[in-house]
N, C-alpha and C positions, 0 to 999 in steps of 0.2 A: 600407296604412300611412296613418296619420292627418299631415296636415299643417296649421299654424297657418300664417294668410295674413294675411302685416300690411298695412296701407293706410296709407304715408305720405304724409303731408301737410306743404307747406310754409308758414310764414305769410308768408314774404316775397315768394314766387311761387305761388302754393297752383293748385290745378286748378280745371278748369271746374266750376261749380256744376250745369251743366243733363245732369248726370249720371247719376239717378235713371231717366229710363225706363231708361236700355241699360242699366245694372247690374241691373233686375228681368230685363228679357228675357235678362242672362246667367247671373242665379240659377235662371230657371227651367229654363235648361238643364242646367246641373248639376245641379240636379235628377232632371231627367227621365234623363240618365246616371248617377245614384245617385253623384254625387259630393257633394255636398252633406250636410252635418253641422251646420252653424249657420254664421249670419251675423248680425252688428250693425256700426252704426253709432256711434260714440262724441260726447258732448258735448265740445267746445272747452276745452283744458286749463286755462282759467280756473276750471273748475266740480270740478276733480280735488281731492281730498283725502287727503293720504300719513296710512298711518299704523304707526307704530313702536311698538310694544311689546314691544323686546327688553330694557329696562332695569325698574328697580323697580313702573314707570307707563307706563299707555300716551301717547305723545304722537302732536296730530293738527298736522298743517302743513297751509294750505292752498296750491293749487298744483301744477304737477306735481313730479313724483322729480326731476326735473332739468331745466333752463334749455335748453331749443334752438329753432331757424328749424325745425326739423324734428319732427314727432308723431305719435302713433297713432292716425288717422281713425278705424279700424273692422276690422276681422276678420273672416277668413271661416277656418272648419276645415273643409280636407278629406277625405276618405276615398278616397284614391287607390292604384292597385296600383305604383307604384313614384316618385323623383323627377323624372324622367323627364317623366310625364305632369305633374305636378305644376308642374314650370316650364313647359312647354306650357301649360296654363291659367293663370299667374302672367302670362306674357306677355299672354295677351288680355286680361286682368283688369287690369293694367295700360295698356291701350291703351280700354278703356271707361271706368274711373271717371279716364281723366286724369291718376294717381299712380303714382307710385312705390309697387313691390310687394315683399317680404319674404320667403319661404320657409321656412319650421322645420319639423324634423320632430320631431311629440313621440318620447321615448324610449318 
């Protein structure tokens, strides 16, 4: 089962920056367990651009979808055999990049 792994970030209390080694040495371990499907990192919601073209035209906003202290650092999908396993590694994944972690399982 595939899961989306959100990486929130806060701006008011946001996590440690020196984050970057132990998030690879924990990519490369999912990896090497074949858990691993993609990962990114995301730019700072000042650089986001909505865009809506459910009406006549499309309209672009800049900014994010919505106003919060809270955001979406970055993403990891995984390829995991149940939930289970999936919040097992949301916890350590949590406890290396310093944020707060998210769970989704796609449909």
């Amino acid at each position: 089962m595939q899961y989306l792994v959100s990486v929130i970030d806060d701006k008011i209390n946001p996590g440690s920056t020196d984050r970057r080694p132990a998030i690879s040495v924990f990519n490369e371990r999912l990896i090497a367990e074949g858990y691993w499907v993609f990962a990114g990192g995301l730019a700072d919601t000042d650089a986001a651009t909505v865009v809506d073209n459910r009406g006549e035209q499309a309209v672009f906003s800049d900014g994010p979808f919505v106003e919060s202290k809270e955001y979406l650092a970055g993403v990891w999908v995984w390829e995991v055999p149940d939930l289970d396993v999936a919040l097992k590694l949301a916890a350590e994944a949590s406890k290396v990049c310093d944020r707060k972690i998210e769970v989704r399982p796609f449909l």
